[in-house]
MIDO-437482 format. One line per 10 residues: their letters; for each residue x, y, z of C-alpha. Coordinates in nm, 4 decimals, always signed. Layout:
a) X,Y,Z  ...
***
This chain:
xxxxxxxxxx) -0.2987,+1.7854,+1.6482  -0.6632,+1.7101,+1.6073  -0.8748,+1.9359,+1.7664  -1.2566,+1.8741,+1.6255  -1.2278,+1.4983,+1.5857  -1.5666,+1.4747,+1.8666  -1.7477,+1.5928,+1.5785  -1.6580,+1.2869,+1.3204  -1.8853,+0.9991,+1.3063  -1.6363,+0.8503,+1.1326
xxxxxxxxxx) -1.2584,+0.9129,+1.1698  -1.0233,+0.9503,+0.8303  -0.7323,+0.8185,+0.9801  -0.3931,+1.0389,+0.9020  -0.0753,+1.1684,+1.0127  +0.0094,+1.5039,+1.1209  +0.1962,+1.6135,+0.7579  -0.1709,+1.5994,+0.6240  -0.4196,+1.7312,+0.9248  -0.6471,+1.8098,+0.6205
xxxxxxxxxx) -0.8532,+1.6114,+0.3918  -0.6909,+1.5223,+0.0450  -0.9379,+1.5501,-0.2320  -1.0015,+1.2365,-0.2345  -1.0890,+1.2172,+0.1564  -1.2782,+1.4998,+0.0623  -1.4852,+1.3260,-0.1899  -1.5556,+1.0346,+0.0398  -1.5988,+1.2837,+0.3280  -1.9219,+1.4553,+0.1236
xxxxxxxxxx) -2.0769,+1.1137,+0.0333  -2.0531,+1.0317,+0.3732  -2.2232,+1.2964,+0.4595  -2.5010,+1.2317,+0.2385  -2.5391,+0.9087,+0.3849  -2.5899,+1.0856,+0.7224  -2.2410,+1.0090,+0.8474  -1.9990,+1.3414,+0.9400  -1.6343,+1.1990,+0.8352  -1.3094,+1.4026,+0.9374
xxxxxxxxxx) -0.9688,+1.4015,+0.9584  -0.8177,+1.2234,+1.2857  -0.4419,+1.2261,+1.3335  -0.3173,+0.8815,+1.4648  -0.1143,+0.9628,+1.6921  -0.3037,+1.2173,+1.8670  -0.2777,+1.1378,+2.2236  -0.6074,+1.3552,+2.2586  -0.7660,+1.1218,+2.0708  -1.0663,+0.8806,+2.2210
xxxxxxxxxx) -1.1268,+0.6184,+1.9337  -1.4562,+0.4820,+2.1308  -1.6013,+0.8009,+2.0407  -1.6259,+0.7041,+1.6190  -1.8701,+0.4296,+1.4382  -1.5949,+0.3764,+1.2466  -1.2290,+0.4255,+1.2067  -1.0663,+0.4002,+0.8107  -0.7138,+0.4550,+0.7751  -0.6202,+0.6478,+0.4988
xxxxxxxxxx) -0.3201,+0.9055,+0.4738  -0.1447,+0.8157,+0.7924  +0.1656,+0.8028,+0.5302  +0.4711,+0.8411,+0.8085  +0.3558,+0.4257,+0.9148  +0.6366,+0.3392,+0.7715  +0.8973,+0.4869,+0.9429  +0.7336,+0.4205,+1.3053  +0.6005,+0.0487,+1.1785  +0.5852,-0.1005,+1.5535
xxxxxxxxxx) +0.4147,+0.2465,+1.6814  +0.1776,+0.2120,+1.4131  +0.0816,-0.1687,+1.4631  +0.0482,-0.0979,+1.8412  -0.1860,+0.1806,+1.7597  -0.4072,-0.0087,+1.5470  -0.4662,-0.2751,+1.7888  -0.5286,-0.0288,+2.0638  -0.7647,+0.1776,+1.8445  -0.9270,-0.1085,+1.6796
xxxxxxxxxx) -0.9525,-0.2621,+2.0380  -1.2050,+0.0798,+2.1157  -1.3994,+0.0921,+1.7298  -1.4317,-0.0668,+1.4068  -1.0577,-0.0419,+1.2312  -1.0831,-0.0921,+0.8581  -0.8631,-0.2576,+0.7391  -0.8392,-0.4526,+1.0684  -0.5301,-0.4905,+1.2724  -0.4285,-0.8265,+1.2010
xxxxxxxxxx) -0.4617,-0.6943,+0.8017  -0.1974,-0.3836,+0.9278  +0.0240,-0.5935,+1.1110  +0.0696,-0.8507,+0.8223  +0.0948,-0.5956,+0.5409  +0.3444,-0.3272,+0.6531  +0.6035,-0.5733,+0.6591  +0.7081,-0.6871,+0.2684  +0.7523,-1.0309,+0.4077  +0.3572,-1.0873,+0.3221
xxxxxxxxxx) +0.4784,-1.1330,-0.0178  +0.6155,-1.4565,+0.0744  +0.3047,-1.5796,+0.2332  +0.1539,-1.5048,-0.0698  +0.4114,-1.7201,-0.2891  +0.3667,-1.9848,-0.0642  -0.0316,-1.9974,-0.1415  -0.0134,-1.9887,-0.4798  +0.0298,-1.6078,-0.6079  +0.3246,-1.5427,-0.8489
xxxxxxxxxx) +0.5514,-1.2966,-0.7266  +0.8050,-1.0876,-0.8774  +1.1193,-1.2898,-0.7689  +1.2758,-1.2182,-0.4765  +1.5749,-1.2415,-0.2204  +1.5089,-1.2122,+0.0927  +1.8108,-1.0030,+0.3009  +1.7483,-1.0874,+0.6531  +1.8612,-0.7847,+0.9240  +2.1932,-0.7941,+1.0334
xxxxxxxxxx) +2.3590,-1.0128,+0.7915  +2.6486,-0.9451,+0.5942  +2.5616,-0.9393,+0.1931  +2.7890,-0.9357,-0.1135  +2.5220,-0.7590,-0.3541  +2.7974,-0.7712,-0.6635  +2.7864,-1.2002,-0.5922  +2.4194,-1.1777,-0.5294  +2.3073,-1.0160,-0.8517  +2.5541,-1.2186,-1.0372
xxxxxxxxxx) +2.4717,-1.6030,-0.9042  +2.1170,-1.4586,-1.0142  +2.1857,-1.3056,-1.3177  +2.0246,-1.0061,-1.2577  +2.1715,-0.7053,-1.4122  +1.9191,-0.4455,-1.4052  +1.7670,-0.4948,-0.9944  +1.5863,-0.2952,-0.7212  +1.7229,-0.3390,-0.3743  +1.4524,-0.1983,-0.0936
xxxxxxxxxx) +1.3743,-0.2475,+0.2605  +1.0675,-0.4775,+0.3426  +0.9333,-0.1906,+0.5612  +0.9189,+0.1346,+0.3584  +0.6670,+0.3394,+0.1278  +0.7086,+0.5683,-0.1395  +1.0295,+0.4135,-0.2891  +1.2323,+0.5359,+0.0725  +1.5865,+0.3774,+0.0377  +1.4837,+0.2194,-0.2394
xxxxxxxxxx) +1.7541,+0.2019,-0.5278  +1.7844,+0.0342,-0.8774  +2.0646,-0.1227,-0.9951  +2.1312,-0.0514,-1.3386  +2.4802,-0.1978,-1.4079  +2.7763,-0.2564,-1.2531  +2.8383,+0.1335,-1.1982  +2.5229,+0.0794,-0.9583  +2.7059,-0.2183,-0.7472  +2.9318,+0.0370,-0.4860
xxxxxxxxxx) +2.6160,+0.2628,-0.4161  +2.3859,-0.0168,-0.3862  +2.6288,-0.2155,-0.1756  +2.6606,+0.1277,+0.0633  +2.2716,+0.1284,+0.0694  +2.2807,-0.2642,+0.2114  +2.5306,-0.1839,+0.4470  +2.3618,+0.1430,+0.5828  +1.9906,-0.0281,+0.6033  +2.0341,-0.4436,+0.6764
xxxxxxxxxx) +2.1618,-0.3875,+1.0223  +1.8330,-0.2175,+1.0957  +1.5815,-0.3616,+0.8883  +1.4940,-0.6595,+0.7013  +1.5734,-0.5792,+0.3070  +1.4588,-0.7641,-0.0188  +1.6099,-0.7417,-0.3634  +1.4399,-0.8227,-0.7166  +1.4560,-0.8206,-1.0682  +1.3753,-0.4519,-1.2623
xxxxxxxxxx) +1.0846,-0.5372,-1.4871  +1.1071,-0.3326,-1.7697  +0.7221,-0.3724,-1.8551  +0.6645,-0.1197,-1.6257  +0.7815,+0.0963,-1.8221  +0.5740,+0.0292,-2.1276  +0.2305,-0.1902,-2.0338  +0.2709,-0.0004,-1.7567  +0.2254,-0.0843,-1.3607  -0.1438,-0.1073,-1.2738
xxxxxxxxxx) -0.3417,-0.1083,-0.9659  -0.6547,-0.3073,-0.9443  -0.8748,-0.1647,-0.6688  -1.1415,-0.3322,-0.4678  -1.3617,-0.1244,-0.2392  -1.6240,-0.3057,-0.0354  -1.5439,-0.6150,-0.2068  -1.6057,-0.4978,-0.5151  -1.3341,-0.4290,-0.8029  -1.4703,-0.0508,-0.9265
xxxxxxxxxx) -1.1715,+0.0438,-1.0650  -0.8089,+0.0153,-1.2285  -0.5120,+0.2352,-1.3354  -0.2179,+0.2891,-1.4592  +0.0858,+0.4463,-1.3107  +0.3964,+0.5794,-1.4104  +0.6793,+0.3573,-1.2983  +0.8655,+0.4644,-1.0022  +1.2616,+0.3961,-1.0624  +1.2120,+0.4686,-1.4197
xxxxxxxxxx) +1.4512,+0.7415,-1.3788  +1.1653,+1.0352,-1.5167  +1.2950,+1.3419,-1.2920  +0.9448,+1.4167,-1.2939  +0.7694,+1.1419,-1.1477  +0.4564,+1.2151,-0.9564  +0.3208,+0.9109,-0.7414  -0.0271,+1.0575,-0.7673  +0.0124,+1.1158,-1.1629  -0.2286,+0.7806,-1.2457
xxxxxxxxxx) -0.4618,+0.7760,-1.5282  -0.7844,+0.5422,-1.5329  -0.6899,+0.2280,-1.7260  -0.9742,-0.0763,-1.8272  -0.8329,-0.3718,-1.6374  -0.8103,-0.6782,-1.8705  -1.0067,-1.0211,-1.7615  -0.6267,-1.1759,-1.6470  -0.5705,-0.9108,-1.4174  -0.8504,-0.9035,-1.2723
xxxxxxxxxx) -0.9179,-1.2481,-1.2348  -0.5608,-1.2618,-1.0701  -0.6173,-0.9785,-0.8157  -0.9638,-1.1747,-0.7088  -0.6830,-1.4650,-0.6392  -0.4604,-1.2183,-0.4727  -0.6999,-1.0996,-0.2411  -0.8503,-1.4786,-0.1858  -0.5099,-1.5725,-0.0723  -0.4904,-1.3627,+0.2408
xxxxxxxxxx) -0.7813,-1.5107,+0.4146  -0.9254,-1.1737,+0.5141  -1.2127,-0.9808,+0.4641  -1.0813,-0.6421,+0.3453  -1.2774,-0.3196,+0.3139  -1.0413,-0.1817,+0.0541  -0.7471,-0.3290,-0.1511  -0.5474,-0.2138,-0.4156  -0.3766,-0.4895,-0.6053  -0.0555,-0.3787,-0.8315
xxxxxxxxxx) +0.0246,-0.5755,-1.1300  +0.2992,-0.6133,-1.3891  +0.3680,-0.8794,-1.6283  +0.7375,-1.0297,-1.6900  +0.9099,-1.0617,-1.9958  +0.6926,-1.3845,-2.1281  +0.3155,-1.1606,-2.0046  +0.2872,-1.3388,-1.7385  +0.1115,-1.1021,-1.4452  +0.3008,-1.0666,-1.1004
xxxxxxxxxx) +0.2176,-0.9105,-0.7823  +0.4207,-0.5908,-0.7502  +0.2590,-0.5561,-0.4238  -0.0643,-0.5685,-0.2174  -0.1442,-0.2224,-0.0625  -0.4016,-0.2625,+0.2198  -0.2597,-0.0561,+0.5171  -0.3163,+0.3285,+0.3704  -0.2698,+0.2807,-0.0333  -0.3809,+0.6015,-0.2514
xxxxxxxxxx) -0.7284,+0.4528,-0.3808  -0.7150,+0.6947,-0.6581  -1.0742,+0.7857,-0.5784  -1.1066,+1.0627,-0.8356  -0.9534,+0.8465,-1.1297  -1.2160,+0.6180,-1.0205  -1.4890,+0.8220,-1.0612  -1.8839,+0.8396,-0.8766  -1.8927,+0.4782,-0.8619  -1.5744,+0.4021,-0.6367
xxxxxxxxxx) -1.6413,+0.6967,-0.3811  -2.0264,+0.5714,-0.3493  -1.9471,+0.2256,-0.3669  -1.6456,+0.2729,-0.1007  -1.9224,+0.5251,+0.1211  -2.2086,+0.2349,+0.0712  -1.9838,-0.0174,+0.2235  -1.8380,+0.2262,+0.5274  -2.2294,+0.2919,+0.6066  -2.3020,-0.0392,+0.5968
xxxxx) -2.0316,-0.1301,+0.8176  -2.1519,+0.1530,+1.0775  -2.5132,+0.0386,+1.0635  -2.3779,-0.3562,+1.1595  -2.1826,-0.2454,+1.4577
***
């Protein structure tokens, strides 16, 4: 567990799988620094742990959330209860359940479309996909990261393994299924990241259910965001009526170009701070100091 988090002005929030900063917490860590602020790692759920004690508390690889959602939420109001939580906790509760999607929709932001599976029904997923004519489809629980029980349905040889998945995961959780855009696999999925407010940086990632035995979340490459994308994510992040110290905004256009939100990652999302370069690690440090100094 942590043992020198008294020392951190400002706490990197984490789990215990990564009790060390990541390069890019590392990066963020030394600008912080130079800003006169000591920044460490600080493992959530650390019962050691007194979150008075920081300026500032900024989640960013606590990446087990997921599978302890209601822990997490209860944490992040307690801790952001004692010190500054970015992003806050009404911003965690709303965004580690999928369902913010819909709220989304509902103000305006086009969303990939979506079927919403609610817990502990009973679902035919061979009727489903065919009264929606969807014959390439991902099926996914509205709480998970990191494509966790997460399965594409490529055809009807998919139907009995996706139908098992359903069966094994609805009773438990909430589940969601939606149409396989294949742009992703060619324009690509991109991320449009805002840090303090300000978009510094975009990029493009390799697409997740692609199949690629390879695939490497982490394996983004720095991408120029065009004016629709960007102009959409500023809509995005309008839409959720919060002030948000870091976003990342992913993208991907349907058959016609159209853009769609993929999702909105402001609970712990990679921020890709290398691929971003100087700018995004002292743009993201400027606006944690300034944050600190307002307290």
């Amino acid at each position: 567990m942590s043992t020198n988090w008294n020392s951190f002005d400002v706490a990197l929030v984490t789990s215990s799988t990564y009790p060390e900063c990541l390069p890019d917490e590392k990066l963020l860590a030394d600008a912080l620094a130079a800003r006169g602020l000591r920044a460490g790692p600080v493992i959530w759920d650390d019962p050691a742990v007194d979150w008075s004690h920081f300026r500032l508390a900024l989640i960013r690889t606590a990446w087990d959330s997921d599978k302890r959602r209601d822990e997490f939420v209860a944490w992040a109001e307690r801790a952001g209860a004692r010190c500054p939580l970015w992003n806050p906790p009404e911003v965690i509760r709303w965004n580690t359940h999928k369902g913010y999607l819909r709220d989304l929709e509902a103000r305006g932001v086009a969303i990939v479309p979506t079927l919403w599976l609610e817990r502990g029904s009973k679902v035919d997923v061979k009727a489903l996909l065919a009264e929606r004519g969807w014959s390439d489809a991902v099926v996914k629980p509205t709480v998970s990261a990191g494509a966790r029980d997460t399965f594409r349905v490529r055809g009807p040889q998919d139907i009995s393994t996706a139908q098992t998945l359903v069966e094994r995961v609805l009773p438990l959780k909430d589940m969601m299924v939606q149409p396989y855009l294949s742009s992703v696999e060619s324009y690509g999925e991109r991320s449009i990241l805002f840090l303090g407010g300000e978009h510094t940086h975009a990029i493009k990632r390799p697409a997740a259910l692609s199949g690629n035995p390879g695939y490497d979340a982490t394996a983004a490459e720095p991408a120029p965001s065009a004016e629709d994308e960007r102009a959409f994510a500023r809509q995005v992040l309008a839409a959720t009526g919060f002030e948000l110290l870091y976003a990342r905004v992913d993208v991907a256009r349907d058959e016609r170009g159209a853009l769609l939100l993929m999702e909105l990652e402001v609970t712990e999302p990679n921020l890709f701070l290398r691929q971003g370069g100087p700018r995004a690690v002292e743009r993201l440090a400027d606006a944690i100091a300034h944050k600190t100094r307002a307290r």
